[in-house]
N, C-alpha and C positions, 0 to 999 in steps of 0.2 A: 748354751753351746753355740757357736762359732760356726760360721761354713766360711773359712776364710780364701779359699780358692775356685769360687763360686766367679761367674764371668761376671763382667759387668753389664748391665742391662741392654745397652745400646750392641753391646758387642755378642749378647746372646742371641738380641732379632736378628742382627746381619749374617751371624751363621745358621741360624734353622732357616735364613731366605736363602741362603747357598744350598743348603742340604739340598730344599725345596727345588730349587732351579737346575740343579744339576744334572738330574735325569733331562729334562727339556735340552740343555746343553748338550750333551750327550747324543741327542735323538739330531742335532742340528750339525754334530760332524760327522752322523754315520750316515753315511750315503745308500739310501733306498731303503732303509732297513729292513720293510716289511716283505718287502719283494727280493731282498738280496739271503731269507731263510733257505739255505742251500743245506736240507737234509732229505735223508730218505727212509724208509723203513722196511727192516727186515721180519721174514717168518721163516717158518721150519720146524723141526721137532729133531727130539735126540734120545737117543735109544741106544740101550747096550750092546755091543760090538758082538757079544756071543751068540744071543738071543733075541736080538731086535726088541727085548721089552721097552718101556716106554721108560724116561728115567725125569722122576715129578721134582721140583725145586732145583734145578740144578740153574746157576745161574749163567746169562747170556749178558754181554756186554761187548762195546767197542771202546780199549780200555786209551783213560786220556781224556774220552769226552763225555762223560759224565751218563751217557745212553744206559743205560741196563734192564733188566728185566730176570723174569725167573719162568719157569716152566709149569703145565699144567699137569694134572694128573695122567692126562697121556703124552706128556712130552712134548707138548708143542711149546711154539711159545712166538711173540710180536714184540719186535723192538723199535719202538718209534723212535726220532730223533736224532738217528744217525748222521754223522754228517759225513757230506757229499764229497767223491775223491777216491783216491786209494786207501782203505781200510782194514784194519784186521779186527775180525770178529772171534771172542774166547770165547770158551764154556768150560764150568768149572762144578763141580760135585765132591762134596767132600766121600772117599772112597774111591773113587773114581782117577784116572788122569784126566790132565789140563789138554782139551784140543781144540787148534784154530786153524781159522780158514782168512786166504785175502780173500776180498772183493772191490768191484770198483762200482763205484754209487754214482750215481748221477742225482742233481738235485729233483727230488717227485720221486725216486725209484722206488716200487715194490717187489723185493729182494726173496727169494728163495734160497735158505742157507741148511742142510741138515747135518746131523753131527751123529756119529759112533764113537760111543765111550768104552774104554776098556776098565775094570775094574784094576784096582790099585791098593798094595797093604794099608792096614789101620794103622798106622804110622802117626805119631806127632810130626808137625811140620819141620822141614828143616832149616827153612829160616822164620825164627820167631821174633820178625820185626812187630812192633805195636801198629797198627794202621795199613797193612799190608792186607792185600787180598785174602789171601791166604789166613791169615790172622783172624779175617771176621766171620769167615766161613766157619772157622774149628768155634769161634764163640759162637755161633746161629747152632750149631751142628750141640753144644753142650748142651744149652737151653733145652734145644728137644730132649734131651736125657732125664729133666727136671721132672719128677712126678707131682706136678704140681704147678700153680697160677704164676706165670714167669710172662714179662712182655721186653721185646727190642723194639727199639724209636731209633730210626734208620738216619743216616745223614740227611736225606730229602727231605721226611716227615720234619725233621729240625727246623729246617731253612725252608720250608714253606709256614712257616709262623714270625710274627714278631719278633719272637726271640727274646722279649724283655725280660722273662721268670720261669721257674719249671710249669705253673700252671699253663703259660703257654701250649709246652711241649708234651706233657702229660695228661692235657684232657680227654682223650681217649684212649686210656688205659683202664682200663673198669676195674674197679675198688680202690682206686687213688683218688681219694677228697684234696682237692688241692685248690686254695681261696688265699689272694692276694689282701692283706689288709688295709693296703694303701693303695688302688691303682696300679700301675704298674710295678709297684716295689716288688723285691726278691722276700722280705719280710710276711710268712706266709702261713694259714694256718693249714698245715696236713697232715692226712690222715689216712695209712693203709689201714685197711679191716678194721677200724678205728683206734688205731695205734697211736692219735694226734690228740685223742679227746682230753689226753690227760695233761694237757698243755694249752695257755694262753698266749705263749710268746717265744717266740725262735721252734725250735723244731726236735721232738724226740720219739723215742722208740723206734728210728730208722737207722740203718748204718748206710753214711755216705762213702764211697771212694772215689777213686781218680784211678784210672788207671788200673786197679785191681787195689790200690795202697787206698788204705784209711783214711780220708778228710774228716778227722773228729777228732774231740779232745779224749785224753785216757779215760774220761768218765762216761761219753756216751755224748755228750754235749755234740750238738752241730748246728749253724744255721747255713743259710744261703750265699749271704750276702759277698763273698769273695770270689764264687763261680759264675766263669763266663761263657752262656750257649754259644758263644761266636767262636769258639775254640771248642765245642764239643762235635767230633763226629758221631757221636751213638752212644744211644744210653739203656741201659741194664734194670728190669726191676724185678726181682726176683719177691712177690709178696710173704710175709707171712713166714712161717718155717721152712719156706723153698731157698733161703739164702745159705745155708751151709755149706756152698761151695766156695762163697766168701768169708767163711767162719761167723754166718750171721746169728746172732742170738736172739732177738727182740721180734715183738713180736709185730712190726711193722714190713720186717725183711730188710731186705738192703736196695740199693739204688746204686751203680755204676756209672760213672761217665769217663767213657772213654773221649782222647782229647786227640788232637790234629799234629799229625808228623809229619816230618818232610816226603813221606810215602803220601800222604793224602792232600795235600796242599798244594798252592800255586806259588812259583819267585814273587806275584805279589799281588796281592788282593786287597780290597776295600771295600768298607761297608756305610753308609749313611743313611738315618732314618731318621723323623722330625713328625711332631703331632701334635694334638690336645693338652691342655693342662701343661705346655712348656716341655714335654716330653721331647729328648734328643738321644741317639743311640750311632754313636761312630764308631769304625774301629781301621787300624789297617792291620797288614799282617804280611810275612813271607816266610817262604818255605821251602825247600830244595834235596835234593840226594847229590851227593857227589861222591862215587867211589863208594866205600866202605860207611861214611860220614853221610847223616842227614839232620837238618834243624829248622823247628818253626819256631819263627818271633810273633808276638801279639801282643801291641797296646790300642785299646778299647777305655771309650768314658761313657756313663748313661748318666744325665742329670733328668732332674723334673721337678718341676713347678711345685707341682700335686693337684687335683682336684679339690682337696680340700684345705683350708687354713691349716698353716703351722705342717704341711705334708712333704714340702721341698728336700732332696735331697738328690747326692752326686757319689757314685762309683767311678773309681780308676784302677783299672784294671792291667796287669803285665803278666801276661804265658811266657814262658819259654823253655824249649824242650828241644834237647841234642841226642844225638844217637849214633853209636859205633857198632857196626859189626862185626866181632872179633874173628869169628869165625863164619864159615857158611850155620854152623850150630847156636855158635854165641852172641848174643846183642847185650850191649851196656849202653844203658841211657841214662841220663841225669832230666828232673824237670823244676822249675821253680815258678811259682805264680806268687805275686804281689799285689792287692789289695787294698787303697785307703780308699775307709766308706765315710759316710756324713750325712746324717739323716738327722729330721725333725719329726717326732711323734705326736700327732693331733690327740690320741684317745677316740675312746669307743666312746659311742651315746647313747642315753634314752629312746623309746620310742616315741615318744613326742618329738625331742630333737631330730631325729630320723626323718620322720614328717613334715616338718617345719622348716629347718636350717641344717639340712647334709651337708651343708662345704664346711659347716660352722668347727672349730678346734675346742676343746676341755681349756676351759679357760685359765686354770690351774695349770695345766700343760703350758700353756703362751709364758702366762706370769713368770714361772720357772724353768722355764727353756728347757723343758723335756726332749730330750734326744739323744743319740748315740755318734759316737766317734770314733773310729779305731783305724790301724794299722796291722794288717797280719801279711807274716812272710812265711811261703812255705817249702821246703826243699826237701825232694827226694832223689831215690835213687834205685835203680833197678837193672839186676842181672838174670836177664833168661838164657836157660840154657840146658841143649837136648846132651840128654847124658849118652841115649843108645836109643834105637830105632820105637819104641817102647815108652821113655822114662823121660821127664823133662824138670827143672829144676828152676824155683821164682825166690829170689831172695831182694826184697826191698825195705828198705829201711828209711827214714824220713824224721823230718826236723820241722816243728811248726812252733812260732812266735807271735804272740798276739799281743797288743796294749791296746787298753780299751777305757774311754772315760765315758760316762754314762748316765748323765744328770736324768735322775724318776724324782721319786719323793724324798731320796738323800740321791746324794752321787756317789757312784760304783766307778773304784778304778781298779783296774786290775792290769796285772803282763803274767801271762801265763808262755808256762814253755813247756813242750810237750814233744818227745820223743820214742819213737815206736821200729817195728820192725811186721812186715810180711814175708811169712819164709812157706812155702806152699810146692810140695812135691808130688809129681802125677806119675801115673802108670797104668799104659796102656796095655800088658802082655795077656794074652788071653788065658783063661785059666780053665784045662783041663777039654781045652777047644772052644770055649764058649767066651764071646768079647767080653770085657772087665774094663771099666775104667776107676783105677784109688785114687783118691785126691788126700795128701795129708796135709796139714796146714800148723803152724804156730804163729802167737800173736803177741809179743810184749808190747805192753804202751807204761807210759807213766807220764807224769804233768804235774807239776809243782807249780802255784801260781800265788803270788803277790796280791792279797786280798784285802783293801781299804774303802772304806765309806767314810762321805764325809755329811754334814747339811747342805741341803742345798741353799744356797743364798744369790737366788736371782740365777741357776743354772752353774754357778760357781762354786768351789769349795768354799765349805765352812768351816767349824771345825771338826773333828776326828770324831767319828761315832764307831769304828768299828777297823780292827788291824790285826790280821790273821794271816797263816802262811795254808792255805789248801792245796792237799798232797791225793792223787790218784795214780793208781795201776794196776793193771791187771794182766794177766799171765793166763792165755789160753790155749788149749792144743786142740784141735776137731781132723776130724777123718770121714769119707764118704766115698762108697763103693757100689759102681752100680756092675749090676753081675746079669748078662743076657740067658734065659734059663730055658731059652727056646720056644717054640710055639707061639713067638710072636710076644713074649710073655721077658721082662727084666725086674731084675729086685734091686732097688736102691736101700742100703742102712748105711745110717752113719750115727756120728756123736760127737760133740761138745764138752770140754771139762774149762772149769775157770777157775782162779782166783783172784778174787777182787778187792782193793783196801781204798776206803776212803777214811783220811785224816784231814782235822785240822788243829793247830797249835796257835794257839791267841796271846798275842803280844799286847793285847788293849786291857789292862788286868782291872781298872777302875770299875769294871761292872762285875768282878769276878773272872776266873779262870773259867774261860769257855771252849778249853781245848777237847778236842774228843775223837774215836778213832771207831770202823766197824769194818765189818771182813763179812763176805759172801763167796759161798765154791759151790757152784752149782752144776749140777752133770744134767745134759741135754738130748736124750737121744732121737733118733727118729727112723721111720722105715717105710716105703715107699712102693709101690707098682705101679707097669708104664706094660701099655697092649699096645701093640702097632696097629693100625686098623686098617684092613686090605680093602686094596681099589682105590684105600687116598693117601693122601700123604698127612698122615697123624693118628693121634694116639687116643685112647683113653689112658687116664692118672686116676691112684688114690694115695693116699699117703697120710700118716699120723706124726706127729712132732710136738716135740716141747719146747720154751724158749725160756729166760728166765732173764729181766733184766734188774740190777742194782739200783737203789737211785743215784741221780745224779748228785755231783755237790750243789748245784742250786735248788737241787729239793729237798735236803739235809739243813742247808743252809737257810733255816727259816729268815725270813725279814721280820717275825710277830714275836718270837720268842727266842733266848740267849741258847745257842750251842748247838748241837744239831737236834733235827725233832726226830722223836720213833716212827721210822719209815723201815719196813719191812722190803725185801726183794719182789718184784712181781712175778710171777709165772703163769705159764698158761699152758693147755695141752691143743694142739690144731689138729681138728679131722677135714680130711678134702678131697671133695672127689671132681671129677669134671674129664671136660674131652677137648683137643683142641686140633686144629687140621685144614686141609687146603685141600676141594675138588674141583678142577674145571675155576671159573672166575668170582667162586667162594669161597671166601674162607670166616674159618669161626675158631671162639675162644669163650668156653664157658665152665666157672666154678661154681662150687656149692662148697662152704665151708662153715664147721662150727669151733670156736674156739671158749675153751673152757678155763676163765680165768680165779687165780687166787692173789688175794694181798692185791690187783690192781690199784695202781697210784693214781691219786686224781685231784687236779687242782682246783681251788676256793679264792676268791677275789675278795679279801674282809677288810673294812673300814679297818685301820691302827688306832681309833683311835671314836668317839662318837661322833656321828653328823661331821666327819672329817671329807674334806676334799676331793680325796680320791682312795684308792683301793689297795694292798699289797697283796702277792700271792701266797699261800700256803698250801701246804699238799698234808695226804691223809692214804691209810690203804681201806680196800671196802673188799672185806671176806670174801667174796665172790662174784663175780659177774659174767655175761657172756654174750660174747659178740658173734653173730650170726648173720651169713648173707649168701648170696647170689648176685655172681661176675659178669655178662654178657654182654664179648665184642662181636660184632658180624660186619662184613667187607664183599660188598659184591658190583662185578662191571668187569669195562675194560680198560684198556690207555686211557681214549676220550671220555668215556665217564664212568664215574664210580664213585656208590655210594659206602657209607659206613656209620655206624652205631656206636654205640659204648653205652650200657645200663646196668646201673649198682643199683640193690636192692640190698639195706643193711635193716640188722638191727640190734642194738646195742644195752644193755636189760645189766639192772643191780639185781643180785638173787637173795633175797633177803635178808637186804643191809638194816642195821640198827634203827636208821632215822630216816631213809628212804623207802625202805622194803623191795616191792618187785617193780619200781620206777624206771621208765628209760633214762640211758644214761647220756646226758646231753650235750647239743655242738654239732651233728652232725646230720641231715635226711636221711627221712629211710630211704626215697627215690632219689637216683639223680640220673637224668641222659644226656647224652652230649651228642650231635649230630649232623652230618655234612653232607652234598652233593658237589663232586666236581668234574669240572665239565674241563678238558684238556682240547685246543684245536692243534693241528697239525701247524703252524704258523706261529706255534711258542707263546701263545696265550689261553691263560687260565684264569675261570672264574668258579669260586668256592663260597657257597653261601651256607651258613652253620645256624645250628642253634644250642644253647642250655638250658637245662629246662630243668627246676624243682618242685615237682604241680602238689606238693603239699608242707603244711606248716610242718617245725619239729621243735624242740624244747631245746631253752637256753638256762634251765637251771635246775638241779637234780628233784627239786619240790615238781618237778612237771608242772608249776602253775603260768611261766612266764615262756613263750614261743616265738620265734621267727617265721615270719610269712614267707609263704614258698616266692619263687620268682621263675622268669625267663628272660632270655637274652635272643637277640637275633645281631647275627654277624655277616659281614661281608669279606671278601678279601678273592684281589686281583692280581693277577704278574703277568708281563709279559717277559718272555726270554729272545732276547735278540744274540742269536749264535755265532754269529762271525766272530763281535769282540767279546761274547760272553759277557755280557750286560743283564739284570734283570732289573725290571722296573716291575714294582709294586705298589698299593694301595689298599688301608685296608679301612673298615667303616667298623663299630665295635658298640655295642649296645643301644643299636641306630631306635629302638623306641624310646631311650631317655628312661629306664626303667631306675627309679632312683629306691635302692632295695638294700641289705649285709646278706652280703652272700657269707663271709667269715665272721666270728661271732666271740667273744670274750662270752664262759662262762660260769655259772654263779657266782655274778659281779655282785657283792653287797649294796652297791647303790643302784642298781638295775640298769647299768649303765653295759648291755649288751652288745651293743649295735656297732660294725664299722661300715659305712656305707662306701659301696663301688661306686667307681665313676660310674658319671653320667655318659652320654652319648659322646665317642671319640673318632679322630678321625687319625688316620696315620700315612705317612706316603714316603718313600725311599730309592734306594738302590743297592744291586751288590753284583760287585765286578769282579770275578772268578771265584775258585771254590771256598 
């Protein structure tokens, strides 16, 4: 494989020495900068207009400049950052009206602001822009409805990371295993509730979208590699059976990214970052409202070296998303994001290798220029729209195109075209007095794709090994109602119904007629309770659900045997219970859940062939298993410091499989923590120092005889924000002991060839000039 738009050497140092110099530049035409931080900071509390009750989460901001904050269990609340002038100060409550105050700030000022809220009908909004205020309130306002393990990762939370992968952005979300297997690659092993284990390579049992619309193919298929964090304002995880409000099925949940509108954006912003291993991360981008009309543009490139041989590869990325508002009710948007990726795959190693030569590539891999290539275009389109004070109405439909060449142990080319639709109707009207919220939903997809293998010959087509037309779709409808039944007490039920067809029809007839076709309709219910819990703001959850997913066509689509193999649907039933909530400068998030699986699908790494080279995958179902754990996020401080946690406690168990029996089922710790202090000054600099921590081995093959040693990580990471021009400078230090360890792990490799080893010690430094 080819990286043919790869820069040329001398012309890659001179740009990551630009990148590099630029902030310095920067700090040499802002005059004073550190002394010209002209904000101030406000406090107060806000309480009900009736009753002067205190009113907890309601959010405070000085909207434009990025300052905000939210309120404590008695209403107070500190808003640092403000900048200095004539100002206006909002406050906003879903339920509630929107009320502001001016003020005038002087640069140092500490501001006393308080607010009286009047209560306001449970009304969907009336204008249903994407990115709007208003818009991410009514999503923060659903999630708490969720009886069940749901996390939001805020625009800030985003853009205070790297930004390079989800594991970035998702390390503190507890029950998301998320391991890059390259460094900074999007290429990644994950894992809700251990929903990843049954995968080596790309990403399943999750459902991704965009926007609320599906980024997957009609079989379930999704990986990373097209999505850009530099265009995501907020991301959505709803674990486990808590995604039926996205028509989720699977037993991972679904994952949300909402993306940047000309409601959240700047006329023009830029990003640059440069580090370790040849690592480069640009982008620019602009955005705007005018009238009825808003549009963000964004082209983004992230190349890298690798850390390791044969690891180089480059992302070029293109957002763009338009928006009309037809009415004060109506908004139609159109979005399309474009993608060509280019990656080189080292392979996993031994643990001798591991030990010896981590930078070292599978030498088989070099020989035959193992890697991936692709082009994918994707275009949607979406109408919201409030039908009556009550009822609101989401019809989005969408067009995705992919071509993919794929030199492994043969070469995979494919183009697949895959066409779908989200059609999802709400209603808010109370029933019999008591608040209701129905969510209805349908889901067509289907994807017909162009399926050829050839020999690899030096990374090149050989000849024709394999020439098939593979056909998916499925047809789903689900429903979910949550119903307040008083006393502090709401019942969520809902349900899932599917039909699902995977075909393929084999045009290669010299080995036989390998066409073949299988159908799965699986009905998914679930039912839920949510207790508000007095004095704070939050809840206890408990909630049972079933999820059920098909396989995919690449798990059908054996590589070791002709036509598809017997692979059964998996299913599984989730019990969960937990409590989640905010008091004073605490707040907590904690699950207990047991999931009871059948038929789970699980991948095998077998030689094709004796003493062969390398590995191909095969899948299999195993009668029963079950995955069990404990979620626990906790967050406590103020502005200037605060700390925070994240600890998963899994465990993942075959229940008396044929050839395993009662074995852990492996890939993943039973412990993992993730953990930070940050320290905020009044003067727009921030320092955050983290850690990861896996403080015990866990098994890399279902015989439990071969393990990964635990590891930890110690991280740094610096910004300063200089406010006048909206500049931020940062720098971050990234496994600063040199810890040379696989945090992600290929498992039961036939040649025990488990291991993908993290970088080494990295260092990274950057800038980003508006939102």
């Amino acid at each position: 494989m080819r990286l043919p738009g790869r820069l040329p050497a001398g012309f890659a140092r001179v740009a990551r020495i630009a990148c590099a110099a630029l902030p310095a530049v920067l700090l040499l035409l802002l005059p004073r900068a550190a002394s010209a931080q002209r904000i101030a900071t406000i406090t107060g509390q806000v309480v009900t207009a009736d009753s002067s009750r205190p009113i907890a989460d309601a959010v405070v901001s000085v909207p434009g400049s990025g300052a905000t904050t939210r309120t404590a269990a008695d209403g107070s609340y500190r808003l640092d950052g403000a900048p200095a002038g004539n100002q206006v100060v909002e406050v906003r409550r879903l339920g509630y009206g929107t009320a502001r105050r001016e003020v005038s700030l002087l640069s140092g000022d500490l501001v006393s602001v308080d607010f009286r809220l009047s209560s306001a009908p449970a009304e969907v909004a009336d204008i249903v822009v994407i990115g709007s205020r208003r818009d991410r309130d009514e999503r923060e306002a659903r999630m708490a409805e969720v009886p069940g393990g749901v996390a939001l990762i805020r625009a800030e939370e985003i853009r205070a990371t790297r930004q390079a992968n989800l594991k970035d952005v998702l390390q503190f979300t507890p029950g998301v295993y998320i391991q890059p297997r390259f460094g900074a690659a999007d290429e990644m092993q994950i894992s809700i509730r251990g929903s990843g284990l049954r995968n080596n390579f790309h990403a399943r049992g999750v459902n991704l979208l965009v926007n609320g619309m599906p980024y997957r193919n009609a079989d379930g298929f999704t990986d990373f590699e097209s999505l850009e964090l530099l265009t995501t304002e907020s991301i959505e995880v709803y674990k486990g059976g808590n995604a039926l409000r996205f028509g989720g099925s699977t037993l991972g949940g679904a994952i949300n990214m909402e993306t940047r509108t000309g409601y959240s954006a700047q006329r023009l912003s830029a990003f640059g970052q440069g580090g370790s291993s040849g690592f480069y991360k640009g982008q620019i981008a602009s955005g705007g409202v005018a009238g009825r009309l808003d549009w963000y543009g964004s082209y983004a490139r992230t190349s890298l070296d690798g850390f390791r041989e044969w690891s180089d590869q480059r992302r070029d990325r293109v957002n763009l998303h338009a928006g009309y508002l037809l009415s004060p009710a109506t908004d139609l948007r159109s979005f399309y994001f474009f993608a060509h990726v280019e990656e080189h795959l080292p392979g996993s190693q031994t643990a001798q290798a591991l030990e010896a030569t981590p930078r070292a590539a599978d030498a088989n891999n070099v020989a035959n220029r193992w890697g991936r290539d692709y082009d994918l275009h994707h275009v949607g389109l979406q109408l919201r729209s409030r039908l009556s004070p009550t009822q609101r109405l989401e019809i989005s439909p969408y067009f995705q195109y992919r071509d993919i060449d794929h030199p492994i142990f043969q070469v995979i080319n494919q183009q697949s075209r895959d066409v779908g639709a989200e059609m999802r109707y709400e209603n808010t009207a109370p029933i019999g007095g008591m608040r209701s919220r129905l969510t209805i939903g349908f889901q067509p997809a289907y994807m017909d794709m162009d399926h050829r293998r050839f020999q690899n010959v030096g990374g090149g087509h050989g000849d024709l090994t394999k020439d098939q037309r593979d056909e998916a779709s499925t047809f789903a409808g689900y429903a979910e109602h949550l119903l307040e039944l008083g006393g502090r007490v709401s019942l969520v039920t809902g349900v899932r119904v599917e039909h699902a067809v995977r075909k393929a029809t084999d045009f290669f007839l010299s080995d036989g007629d390998q066409s073949d076709r299988r159908t799965y309709s699986p009905i998914s219910p679930k039912v839920g309770l949510l207790y508000d819990l007095p004095g704070v703001r939050g809840q206890l959850f408990a909630n049972a659900s079933r999820s059920f997913e098909p396989p995919l066509l690449g798990e059908l689509n054996s590589l070791t045997v002709p036509g598809f193999i017997a692979l059964e649907g998996q299913s599984a039933w989730q019990f969960e219970v937990g409590a989640r909530g905010r008091s004073g400068r605490l707040s907590w998030d904690v699950s207990a859940y047991d999931v009871e699986l059948r038929n789970e699908i699980l991948n095998s790494n077998v030689q094709p062939f004796p003493a062969a080279p390398f590995t191909v995958p095969t899948y299999r179902n195993t009668p029963k298993s079950r995955h069990a754990g404990v979620e626990t996020g906790l967050e406590y401080g103020t502005e200037a410091l605060r700390g925070r946690v994240a600890y998963t406690l899994a465990s993942y168990r075959f229940i008396g499989d044929p050839t395993f029996g009662d074995n852990e089922i492996p890939g993943a710790p039973r412990h993992h923590v993730s953990a930070e202090l940050r320290y905020r000054h009044p003067s727009g600099l921030s320092v955050v120092p983290s850690v990861e921590w896996v403080p015990s081995a866990y098994f890399v093959n279902s015989a439990n005889t071969d393990t990964n040693r635990g590891w930890g990580l110690v991280n740094v990471r610096a910004e300063w924000l200089i406010a006048s021009p909206g500049v931020t400078l940062f720098a971050e230090g990234r496994n600063l002991g040199n810890s040379i360890r696989s945090a992600s792990v290929q498992v039961d490799n036939a040649a025990r060839r488990y291991y993908e080893p993290m970088d080494g010690r990295a260092i990274y430094a950057g800038f980003r000039w508006g939102r």
